[in-house]
C-alpha positions in Angstrom: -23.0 37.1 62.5 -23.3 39.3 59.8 -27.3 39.2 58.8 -28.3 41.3 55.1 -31.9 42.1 55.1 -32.7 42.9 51.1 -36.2 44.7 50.9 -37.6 45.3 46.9 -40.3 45.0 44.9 -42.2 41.7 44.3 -41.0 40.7 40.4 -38.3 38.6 40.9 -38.3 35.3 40.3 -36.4 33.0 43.2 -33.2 32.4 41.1 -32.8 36.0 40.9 -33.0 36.3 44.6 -31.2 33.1 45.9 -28.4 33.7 43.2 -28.5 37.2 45.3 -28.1 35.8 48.6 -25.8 33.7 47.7 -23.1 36.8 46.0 -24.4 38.9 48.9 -22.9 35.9 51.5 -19.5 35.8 49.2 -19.2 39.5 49.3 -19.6 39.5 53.2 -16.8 36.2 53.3 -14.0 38.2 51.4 -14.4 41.4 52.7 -15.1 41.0 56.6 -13.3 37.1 56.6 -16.1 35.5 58.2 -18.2 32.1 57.4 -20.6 30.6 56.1 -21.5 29.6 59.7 -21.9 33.2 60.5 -23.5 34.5 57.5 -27.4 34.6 57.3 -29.9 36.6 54.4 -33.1 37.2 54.0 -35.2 38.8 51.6 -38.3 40.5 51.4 -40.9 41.4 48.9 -43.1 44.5 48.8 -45.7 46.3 46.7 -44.7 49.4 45.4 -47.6 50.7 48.4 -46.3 48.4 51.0 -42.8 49.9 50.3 -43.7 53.4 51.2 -44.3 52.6 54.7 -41.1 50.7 55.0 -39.1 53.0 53.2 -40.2 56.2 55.7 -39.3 53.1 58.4 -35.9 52.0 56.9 -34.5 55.4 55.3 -36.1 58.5 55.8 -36.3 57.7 59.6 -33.1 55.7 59.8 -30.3 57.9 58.0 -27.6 57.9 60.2 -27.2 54.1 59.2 -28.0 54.3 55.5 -24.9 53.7 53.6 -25.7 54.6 50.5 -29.1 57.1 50.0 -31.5 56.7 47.6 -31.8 58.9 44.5 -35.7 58.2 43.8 -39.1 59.5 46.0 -40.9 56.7 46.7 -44.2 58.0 45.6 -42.6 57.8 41.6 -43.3 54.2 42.4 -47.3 54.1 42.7 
């Protein structure tokens, strides 16, 4: 395993997104060496109102594992 969750706003078409699964897989391949076998990625789409529940959930409550923060409030998405 490595698993990627990707979380965003509901816009993007499904290229966009399986085109993004499939650099996020290549990334994970070169820089942690494992494969395919091992790789899995998901992604989910929220509403700019559905998002601020999961971004209190994801970052605000979870910082100690957010890699890189987010420069935006939430709310600016309403």
């Amino acid at each position: 395993m490595p698993h990627i969750s990707v979380k965003m706003l509901k816009g993007r078409t499904e290229a966009q997104k399986e085109k993004l699964a499939q650099e996020l897989a290549k990334t994970l391949k070169n820089v942690l060496g494992v494969g395919d076998s091992h790789i899995s990625v998901s992604v989910q789409d929220y509403s700019a109102q559905e998002w601020q529940d999961e971004f209190k959930k994801e970052i605000t409550d979870n910082m100690e594992n957010v890699r890189i923060q987010p420069k935006y409030d939430p709310k600016d998405l309403l």
